[in-house]
C-alpha positions as a printed Julia matrix, in Angstrom:
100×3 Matrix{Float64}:
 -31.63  -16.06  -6.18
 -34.78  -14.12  -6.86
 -35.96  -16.61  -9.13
 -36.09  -18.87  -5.67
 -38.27  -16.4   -4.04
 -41.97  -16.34  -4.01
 -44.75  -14.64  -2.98
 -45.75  -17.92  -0.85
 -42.96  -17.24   0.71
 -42.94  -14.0    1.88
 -46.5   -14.01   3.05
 -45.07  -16.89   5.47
 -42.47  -14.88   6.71
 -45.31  -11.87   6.92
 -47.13  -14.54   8.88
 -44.62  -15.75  11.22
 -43.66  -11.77  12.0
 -47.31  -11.38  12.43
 -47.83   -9.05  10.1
 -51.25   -8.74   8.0
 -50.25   -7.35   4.18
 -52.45   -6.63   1.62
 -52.28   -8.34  -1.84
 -51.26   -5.65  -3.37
 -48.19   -5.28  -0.2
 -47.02   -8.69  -1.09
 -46.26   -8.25  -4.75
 -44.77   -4.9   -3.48
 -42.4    -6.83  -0.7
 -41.73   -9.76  -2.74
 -40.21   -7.57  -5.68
 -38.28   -5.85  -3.28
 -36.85   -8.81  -1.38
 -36.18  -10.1   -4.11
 -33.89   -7.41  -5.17
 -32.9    -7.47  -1.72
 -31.74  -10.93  -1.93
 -30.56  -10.26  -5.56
 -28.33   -8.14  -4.14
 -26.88   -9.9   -1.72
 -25.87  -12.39  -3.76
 -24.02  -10.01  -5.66
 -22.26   -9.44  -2.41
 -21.33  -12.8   -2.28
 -20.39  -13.56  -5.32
 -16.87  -11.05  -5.27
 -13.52  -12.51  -4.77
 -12.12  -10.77  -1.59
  -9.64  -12.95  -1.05
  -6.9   -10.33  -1.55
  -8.46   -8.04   0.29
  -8.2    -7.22   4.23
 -10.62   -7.45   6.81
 -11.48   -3.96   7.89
 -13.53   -2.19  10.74
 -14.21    0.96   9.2
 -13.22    2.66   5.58
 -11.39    5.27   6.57
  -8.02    5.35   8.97
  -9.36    6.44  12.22
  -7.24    9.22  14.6
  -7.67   10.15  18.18
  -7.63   13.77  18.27
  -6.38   14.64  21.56
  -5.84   18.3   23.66
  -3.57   18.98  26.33
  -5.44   19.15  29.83
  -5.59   22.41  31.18
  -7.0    23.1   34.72
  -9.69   26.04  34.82
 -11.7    27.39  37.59
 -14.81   25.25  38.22
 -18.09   26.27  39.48
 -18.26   26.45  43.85
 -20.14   23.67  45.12
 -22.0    25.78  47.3
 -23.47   28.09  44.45
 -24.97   24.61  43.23
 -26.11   23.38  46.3
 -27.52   26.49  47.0
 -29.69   26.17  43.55
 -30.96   22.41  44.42
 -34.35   22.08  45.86
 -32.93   20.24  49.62
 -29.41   19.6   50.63
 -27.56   18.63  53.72
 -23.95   18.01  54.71
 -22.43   19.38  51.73
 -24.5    17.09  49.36
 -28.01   16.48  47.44
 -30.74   15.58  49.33
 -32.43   13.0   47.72
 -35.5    11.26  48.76
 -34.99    7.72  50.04
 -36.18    4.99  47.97
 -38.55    2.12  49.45
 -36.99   -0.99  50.57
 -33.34    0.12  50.13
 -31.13   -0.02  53.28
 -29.61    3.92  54.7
C-alpha cells in the first residue's frame, strides 16, 4: 500500500488540515504513513473468520463489597464551614435571568 502513497499526497492532506511542513517534515511523515498504512494493511490482510468479536482482551469482573452503613459527617458542621447558608442549605448566589 505504501508503494500508493506519495509525498504529493501527504502534503495535500497537510494542506487540507492546514498544516505548513517543512520539506524535510514531509519525507519524515510520508515514510511514516506509509508504514502507518503498511501496517494496516497487515491488519487487514488476517483471516479472522474463526475468531470472535471481542470488547476487551481480558474477561472483565465486577468486584463488589457488601454495603455497610457508617456514621457520616453532621450537616451542620458543614454548613457551619460554608461561606453563607440559610434554611439548612448552601447559599448560593442567584444567577441572572433564571427564575427563584
Amino acid at each position: 500500500m505504501s508503494s500508493s502513497l506519495s509525498r504529493d499526497d501527504v502534503a495535500k492532506v497537510a494542506r487540507l488540515a492546514r498544516l505548513r511542513l517543512s520539506n524535510s517534515e514531509l519525507d519524515l511523515f510520508t515514510g511514516q504513513l506509509a508504514q502507518i498504512l503498511d501496517h494496516a494493511s497487515d491488519i487487514a490482510a488476517l483471516d479472522l473468520k474463526d475468531l470472535a468479536p471481542t470488547a476487551h482482551p481480558f474477561g472483565l469482573t465486577n468486584v463488589f463489597r457488601d454495603d455497610v452503613v457508617e456514621p457520616s459527617l453532621d450537616p451542620t458542621d458543614i454548613l457551619d464551614e460554608a461561606p453563607d447558608a440559610e434554611q439548612g442549605r448552601f447559599a448560593v448566589p442567584r444567577i441572572v435571568g433564571e427564575a427563584p
